[in-house]
C-alpha positions in Angstrom: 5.4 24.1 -2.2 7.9 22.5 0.2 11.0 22.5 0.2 13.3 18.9 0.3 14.5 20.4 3.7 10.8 20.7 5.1 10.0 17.1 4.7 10.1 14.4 6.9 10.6 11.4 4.3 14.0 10.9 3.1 15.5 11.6 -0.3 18.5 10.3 -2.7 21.4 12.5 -2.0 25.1 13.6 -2.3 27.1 13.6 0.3 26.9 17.4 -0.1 22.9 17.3 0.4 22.2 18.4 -3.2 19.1 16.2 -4.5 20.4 14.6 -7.5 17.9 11.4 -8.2 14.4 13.2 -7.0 13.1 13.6 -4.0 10.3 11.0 -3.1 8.2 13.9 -1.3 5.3 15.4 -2.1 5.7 18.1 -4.2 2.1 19.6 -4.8 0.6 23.3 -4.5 -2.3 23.2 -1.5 -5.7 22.5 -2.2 -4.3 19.4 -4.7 -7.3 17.0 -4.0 -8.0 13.5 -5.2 -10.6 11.8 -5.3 -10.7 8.3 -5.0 -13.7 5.6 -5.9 -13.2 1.5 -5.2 -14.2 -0.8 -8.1 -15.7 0.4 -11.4 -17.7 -2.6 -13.2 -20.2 -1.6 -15.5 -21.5 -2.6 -19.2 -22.6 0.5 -21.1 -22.2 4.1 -20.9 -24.3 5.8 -18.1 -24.0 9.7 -18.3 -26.8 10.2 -20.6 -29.1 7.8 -19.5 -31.9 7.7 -16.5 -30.0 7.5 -13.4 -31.6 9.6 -10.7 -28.7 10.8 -8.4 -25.8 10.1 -10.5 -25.3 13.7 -11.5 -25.1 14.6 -7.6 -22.6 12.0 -7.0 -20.5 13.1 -10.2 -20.1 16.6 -8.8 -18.3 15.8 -6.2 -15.8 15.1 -8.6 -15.4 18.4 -10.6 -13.2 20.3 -7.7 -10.6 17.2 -8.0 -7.4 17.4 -9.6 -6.9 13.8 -9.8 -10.4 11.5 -10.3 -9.5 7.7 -9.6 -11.0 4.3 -10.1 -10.4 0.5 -10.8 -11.8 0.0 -14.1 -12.4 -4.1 -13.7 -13.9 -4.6 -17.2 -12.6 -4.7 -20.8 -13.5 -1.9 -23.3 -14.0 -3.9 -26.9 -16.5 -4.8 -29.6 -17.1 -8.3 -29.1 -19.0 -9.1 -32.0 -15.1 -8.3 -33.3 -12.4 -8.1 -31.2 -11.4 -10.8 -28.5 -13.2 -13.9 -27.4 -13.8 -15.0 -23.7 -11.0 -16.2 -21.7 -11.6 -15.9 -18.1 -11.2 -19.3 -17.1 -14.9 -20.1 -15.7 -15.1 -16.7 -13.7 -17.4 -13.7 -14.7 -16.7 -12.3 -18.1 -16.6 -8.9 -17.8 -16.9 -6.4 -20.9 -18.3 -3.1 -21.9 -19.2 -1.1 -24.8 -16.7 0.8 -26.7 -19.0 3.8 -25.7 -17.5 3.4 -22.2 -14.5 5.4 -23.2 -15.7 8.7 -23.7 -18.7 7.8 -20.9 -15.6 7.7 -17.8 -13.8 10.7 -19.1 -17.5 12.9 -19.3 -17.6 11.2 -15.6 -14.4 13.1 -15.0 -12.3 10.0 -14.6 -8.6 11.1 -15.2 -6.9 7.9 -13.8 -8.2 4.1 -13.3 -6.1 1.4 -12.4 -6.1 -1.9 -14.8 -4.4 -4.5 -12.8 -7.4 -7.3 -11.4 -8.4 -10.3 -12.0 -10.5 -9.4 -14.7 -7.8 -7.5 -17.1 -7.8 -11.0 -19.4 -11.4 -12.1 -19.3 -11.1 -11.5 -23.2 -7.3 -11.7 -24.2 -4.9 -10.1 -24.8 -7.2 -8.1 -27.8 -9.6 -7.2 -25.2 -6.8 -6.1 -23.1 -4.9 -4.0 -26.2 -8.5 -2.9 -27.2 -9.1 -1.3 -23.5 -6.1 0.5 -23.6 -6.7 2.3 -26.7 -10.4 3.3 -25.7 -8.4 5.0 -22.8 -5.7 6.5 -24.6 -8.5 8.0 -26.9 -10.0 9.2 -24.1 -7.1 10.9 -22.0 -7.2 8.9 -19.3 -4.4 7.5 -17.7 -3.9 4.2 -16.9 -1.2 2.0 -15.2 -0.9 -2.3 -14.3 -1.5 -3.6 -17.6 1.3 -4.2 -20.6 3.1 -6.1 -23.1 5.6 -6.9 -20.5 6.2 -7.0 -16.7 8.3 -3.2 -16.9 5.2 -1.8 -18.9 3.0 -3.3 -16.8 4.7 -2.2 -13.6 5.9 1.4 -14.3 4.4 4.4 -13.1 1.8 6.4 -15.6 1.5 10.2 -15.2 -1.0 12.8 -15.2 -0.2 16.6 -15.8 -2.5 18.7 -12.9 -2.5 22.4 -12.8 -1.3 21.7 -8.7 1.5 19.1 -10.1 2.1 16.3 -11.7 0.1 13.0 -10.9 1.6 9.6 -10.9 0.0 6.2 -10.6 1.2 2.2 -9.9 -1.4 -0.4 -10.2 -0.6 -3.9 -9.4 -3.0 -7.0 -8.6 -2.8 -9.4 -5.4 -5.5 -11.2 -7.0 -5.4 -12.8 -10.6 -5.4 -15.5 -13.1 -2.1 -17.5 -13.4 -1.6 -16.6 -16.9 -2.4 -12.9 -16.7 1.1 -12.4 -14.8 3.3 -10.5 -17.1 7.0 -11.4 -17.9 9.8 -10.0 -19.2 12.3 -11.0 -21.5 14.1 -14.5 -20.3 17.5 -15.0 -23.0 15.8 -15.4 -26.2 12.0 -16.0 -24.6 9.9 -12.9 -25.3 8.0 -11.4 -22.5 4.6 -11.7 -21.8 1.8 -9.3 -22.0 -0.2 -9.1 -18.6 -0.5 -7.4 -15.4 1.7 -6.0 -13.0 1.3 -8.9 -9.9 1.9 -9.8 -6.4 2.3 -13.4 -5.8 1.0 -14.2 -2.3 1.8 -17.9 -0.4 -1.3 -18.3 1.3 -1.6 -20.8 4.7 -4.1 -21.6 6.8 -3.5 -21.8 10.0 -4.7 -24.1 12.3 -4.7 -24.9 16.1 -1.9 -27.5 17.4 -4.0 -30.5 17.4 -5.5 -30.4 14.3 -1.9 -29.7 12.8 -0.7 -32.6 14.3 -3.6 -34.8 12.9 -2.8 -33.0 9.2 0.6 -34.1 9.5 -0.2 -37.9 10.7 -2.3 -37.8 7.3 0.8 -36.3 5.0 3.3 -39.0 6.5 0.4 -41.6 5.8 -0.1 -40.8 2.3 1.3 -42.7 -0.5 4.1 -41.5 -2.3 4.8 -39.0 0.4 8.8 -39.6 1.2 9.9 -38.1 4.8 12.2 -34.9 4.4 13.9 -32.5 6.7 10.5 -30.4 6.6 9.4 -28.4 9.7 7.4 -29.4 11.4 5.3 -25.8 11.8 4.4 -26.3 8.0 2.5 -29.2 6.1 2.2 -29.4 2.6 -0.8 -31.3 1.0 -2.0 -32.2 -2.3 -3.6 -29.2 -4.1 -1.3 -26.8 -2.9 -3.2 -26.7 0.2 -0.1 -25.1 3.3 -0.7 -25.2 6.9 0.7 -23.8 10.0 0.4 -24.0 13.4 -1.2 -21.3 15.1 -3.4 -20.5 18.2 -6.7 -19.4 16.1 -7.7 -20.6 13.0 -7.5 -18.6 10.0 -5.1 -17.2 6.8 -2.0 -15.6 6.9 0.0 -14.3 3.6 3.9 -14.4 2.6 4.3 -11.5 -0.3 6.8 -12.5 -2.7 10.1 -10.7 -1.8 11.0 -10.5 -6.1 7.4 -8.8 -6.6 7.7 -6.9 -3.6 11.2 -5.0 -4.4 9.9 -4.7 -8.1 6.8 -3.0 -7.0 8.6 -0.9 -4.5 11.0 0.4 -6.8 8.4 1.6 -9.5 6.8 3.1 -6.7 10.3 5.4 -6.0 10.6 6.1 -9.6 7.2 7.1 -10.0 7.7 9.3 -7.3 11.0 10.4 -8.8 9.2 11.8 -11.9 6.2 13.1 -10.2 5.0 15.4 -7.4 2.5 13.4 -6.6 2.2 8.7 -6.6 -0.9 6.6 -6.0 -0.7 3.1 -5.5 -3.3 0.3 -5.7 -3.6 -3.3 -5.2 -6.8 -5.0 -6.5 -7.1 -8.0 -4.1 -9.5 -10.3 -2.6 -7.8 -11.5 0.4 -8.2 -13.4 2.8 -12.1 -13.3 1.0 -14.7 -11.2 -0.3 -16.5 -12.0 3.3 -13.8 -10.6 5.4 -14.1 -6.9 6.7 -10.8 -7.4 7.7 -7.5 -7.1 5.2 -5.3 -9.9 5.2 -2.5 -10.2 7.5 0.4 -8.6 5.4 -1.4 -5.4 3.9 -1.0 -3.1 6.7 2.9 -3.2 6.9 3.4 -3.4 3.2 1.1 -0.2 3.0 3.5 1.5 4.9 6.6 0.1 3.5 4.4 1.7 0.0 4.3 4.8 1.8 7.8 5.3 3.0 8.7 4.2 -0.5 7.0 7.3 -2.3 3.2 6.3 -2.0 1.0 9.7 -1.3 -2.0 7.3 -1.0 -2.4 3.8 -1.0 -5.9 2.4 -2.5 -7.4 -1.1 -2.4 -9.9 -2.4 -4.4 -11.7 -6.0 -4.9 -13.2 -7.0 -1.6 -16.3 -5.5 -3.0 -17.2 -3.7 0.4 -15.7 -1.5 2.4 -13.0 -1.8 4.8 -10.8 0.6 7.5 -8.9 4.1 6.8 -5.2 4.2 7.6 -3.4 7.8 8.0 -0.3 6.9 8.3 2.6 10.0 8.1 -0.1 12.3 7.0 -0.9 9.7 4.1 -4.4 8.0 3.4 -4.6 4.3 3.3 -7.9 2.9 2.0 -7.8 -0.8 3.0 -10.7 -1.5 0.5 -13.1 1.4 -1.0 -15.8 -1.1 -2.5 -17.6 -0.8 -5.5 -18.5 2.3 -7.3 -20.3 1.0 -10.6 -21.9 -2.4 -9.7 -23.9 -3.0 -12.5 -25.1 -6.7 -12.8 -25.6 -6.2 -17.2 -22.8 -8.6 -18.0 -23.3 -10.0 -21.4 -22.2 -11.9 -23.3 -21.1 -14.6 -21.2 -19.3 -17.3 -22.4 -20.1 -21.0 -23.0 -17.8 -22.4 -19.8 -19.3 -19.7 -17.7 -22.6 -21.7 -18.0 -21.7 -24.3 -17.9 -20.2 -23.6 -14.4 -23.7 -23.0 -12.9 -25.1 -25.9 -14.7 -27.0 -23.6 -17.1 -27.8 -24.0 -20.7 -27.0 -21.1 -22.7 -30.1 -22.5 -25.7 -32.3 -22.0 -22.7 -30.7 -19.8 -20.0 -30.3 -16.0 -20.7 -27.0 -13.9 -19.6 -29.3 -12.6 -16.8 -30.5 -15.5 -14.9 -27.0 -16.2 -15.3 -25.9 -13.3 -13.6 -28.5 -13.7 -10.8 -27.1 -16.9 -10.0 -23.7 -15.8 -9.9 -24.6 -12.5 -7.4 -27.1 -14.6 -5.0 -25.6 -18.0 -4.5 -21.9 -16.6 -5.0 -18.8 -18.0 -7.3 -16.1 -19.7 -6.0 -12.9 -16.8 -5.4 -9.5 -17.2 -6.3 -8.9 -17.9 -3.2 -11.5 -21.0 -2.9 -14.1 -19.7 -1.3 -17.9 -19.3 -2.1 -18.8 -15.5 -1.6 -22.4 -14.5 -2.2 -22.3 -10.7 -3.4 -26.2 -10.1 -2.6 -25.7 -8.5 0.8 -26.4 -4.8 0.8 -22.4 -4.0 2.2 -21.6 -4.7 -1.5 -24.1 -1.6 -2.9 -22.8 0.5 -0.3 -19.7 2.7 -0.8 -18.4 6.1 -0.1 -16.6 8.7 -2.5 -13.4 9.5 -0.8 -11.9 13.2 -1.3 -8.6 14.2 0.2 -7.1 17.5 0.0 -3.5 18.4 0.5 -2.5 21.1 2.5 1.9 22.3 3.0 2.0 18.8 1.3 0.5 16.5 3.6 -3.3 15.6 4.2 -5.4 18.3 5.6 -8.6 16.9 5.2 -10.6 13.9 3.9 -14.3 14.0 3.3 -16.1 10.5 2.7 -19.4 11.2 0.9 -21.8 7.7 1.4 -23.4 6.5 -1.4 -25.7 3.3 -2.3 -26.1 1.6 -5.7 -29.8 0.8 -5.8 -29.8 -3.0 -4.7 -32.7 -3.5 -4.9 -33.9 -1.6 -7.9 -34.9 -3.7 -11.0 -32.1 -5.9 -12.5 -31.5 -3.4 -15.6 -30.7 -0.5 -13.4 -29.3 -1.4 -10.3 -25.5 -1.1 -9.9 -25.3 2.7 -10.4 -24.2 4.9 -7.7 -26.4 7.8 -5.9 -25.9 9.7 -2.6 -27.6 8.0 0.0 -30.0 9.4 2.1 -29.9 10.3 5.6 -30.3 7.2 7.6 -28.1 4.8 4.9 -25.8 7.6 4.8 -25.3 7.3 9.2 -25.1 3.4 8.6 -22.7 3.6 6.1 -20.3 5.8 8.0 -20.6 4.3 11.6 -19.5 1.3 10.0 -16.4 3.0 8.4 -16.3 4.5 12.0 -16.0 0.9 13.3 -13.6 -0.2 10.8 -11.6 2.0 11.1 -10.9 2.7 15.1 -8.2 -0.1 14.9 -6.0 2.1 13.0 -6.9 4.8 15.5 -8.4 6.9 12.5 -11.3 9.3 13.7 -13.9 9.7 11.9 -16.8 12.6 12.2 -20.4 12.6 10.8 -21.6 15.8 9.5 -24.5 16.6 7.5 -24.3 12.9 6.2 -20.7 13.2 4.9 -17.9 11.8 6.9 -14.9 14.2 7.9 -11.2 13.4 9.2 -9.3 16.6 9.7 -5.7 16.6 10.2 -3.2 19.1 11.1 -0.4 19.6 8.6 2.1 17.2 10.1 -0.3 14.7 11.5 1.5 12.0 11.4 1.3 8.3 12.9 
């Protein structure tokens, strides 16, 4: 292992140079290696059932010290814990047998911030976190308050000491944890990042938006600027040359989240951070305009690898001071066996729950879309949503030495009882899958190499950019 003198990251210090808080540098032996999976949704236990491939994909696990992925579901007994309370999105729940199913998987860490962590309350929220704990496996974003929530979790490795943050960009309103206000309790949620979200729009159609505000009734003229209009609904605008979204991170969440990302470090050898998000929408290939400098202000903070999950397809690789940045990793587990569903969720698609089964249900919602957090219809048929990869990264005199991408499909269109559940994909997928990760990735000048259907990016040991 390094010592603080190797390093290139800077650490809390005396004036005399001795380390006194922790040193936020990685501090594993070589060969630690994580390996890192994007969104984990799934109803029942899968190990010992028929899923041709799924043993071949869970091998490439066995080598890792740390196994990661975003477990968006809730572990409970329905029939009597919890009751729906997603607010009209998809209800999302799984057998109790799902415990000891992800740690036979050899899933040692999952994240628990998203925007599914309250679909059934706070008892299905308490009920997943003891099916974990029974389980070993760690997990971090979820809590009774907003510093449970947003502090670090740890994992003990034979190459050093794991830690992990988890935190959701995406999510209900009422999911946000609090803490204590004078004699208000706290609030049991998840560990959030509030975004302001705009949409921007050329100069002439800005100017028209604002004729409109000043025209509306009840609208009193202020000292606004005039680069910004304000409508009804929340709905902000800004003037821009192309039309699109841009984000404004919430400077209270952001220093909150930073600091439990140096404490975690502080306490660990090694910190992985994720962010479950959806923006700017589950159609966009693209990550929304303030991830890639908040990534690295993660990074420089502590972060040894920064993982996104939500978008539900994959998006570019970052390596940024010998550091992987996964701007979105997918789905792992897409299985489309959601039941039960509650009575507002049918009632959302106009279905009759006396006639309609959880299925058709579920068909509609993959095939015609749901509306996002972010208020926009996204369709989740397309086969970039059963295509993923298994990332592996390696560590090498404490930096990355090499990170293998291993494609892998989730039987789209396989019968609706057992699609959803991941295999390696064959040769041509497997080239289709990478060569757009190739393409995705080229703006953050990250090579990637195709052999033997795996992808590959080597690094030196103080590749750095």
């Amino acid at each position: 292992m390094n010592s603080p003198d190797d390093n290139t990251r800077p650490s809390v210090q005396q004036d005399d140079g001795i380390d006194t808080v922790g040193s936020i540098e990685t501090n594993v032996a070589d060969g630690f290696t994580m390996a890192a999976v994007g969104d984990l949704l799934l109803a029942r236990p899968v190990t010992k059932g028929h899923h041709p491939g799924l043993a071949d994909v869970l091998r490439i696990f066995h080598e890792a010290d740390v196994t990661f992925g975003n477990l968006e579901t809730n572990i409970l007994d329905v029939q009597s814990k919890g009751c729906p309370q997603a607010e009209c999105a998809a209800y999302c729940v799984s057998a109790p047998e799902l415990g000891p199913d992800l740690k036979a998987m050899g899933f040692n860490m999952v994240s628990r911030a998203n925007n599914h962590t309250l679909d059934w309350g706070l008892e299905g929220m308490r009920e997943t976190s003891r099916a974990l704990d029974e389980n070993g496996i760690v997990h971090a974003g979820a809590g009774e308050n907003l510093a449970q929530a947003g502090a670090a979790r740890f994992l003990e490795t034979a190459r050093g000491r794991a830690a992990l943050v988890s935190f959701a960009a995406s999510f209900k309103p009422m999911a946000r944890a609090c803490n204590a206000a004078g004699e208000a309790p706290g609030r049991a949620g998840l560990n959030a990042l509030r975004l302001t979200k705009s949409i921007v729009v050329p100069p002439a159609i800005f100017e028209s938006l604002r004729r409109l505000r000043d025209m509306l009734p009840g609208f009193k003229p202020s000292k606004q600027e005039r680069s910004c209009v304000v409508l009804e609904f929340e709905m902000k605008f800004e003037m821009g040359e192309k039309a699109g979204y841009c984000f404004d991170a919430d400077p209270r969440d952001v220093a909150d989240i930073l600091r439990n990302v140096r404490r975690g470090k502080q306490f660990s050898d090694f910190c992985i951070v994720t962010n479950h998000g959806h923006q700017p929408g589950e159609w966009s290939q693209e990550s929304p305009d303030y991830e890639q400098s908040f990534a690295r202000k993660l990074i420089d903070s502590g972060a040894d690898a920064y993982v996104v999950h939500g978008p539900h397809q994959l998006r570019g690789i970052e390596i940024y001071k010998g550091r992987p940045i996964f701007y979105s990793l997918g789905n792992f587990f897409c299985e489309d066996l959601r039941t039960p569903a509650g009575a507002d969720l049918f009632d959302a698609y106009g279905k009759d729950p006396r006639v309609h089964t959880d299925a058709e249900l579920t068909v509609d919602e993959v095939a015609i879309g749901y509306p996002t957090l972010e208020g926009i219809v996204a369709p989740l048929s397309d086969a970039v949503y059963y295509e993923s990869v298994v990332a592996v990264s390696r560590f090498e005199q404490n930096q990355l030495a090499e990170l293998r991408l291993y494609p892998i499909e989730l039987g789209r269109l396989k019968r609706f009882a057992n699609r959803g559940v991941p295999r390696l994909a064959a040769a041509p997928q497997a080239r289709v899958i990478l060569e757009r990760l190739q393409k995705l990735s080229e703006p953050f000048g990250t090579q990637i190499a195709i052999e033997n259907d795996v992808g590959v990016i080597s690094l030196k040991p103080d590749a750095s950019i």
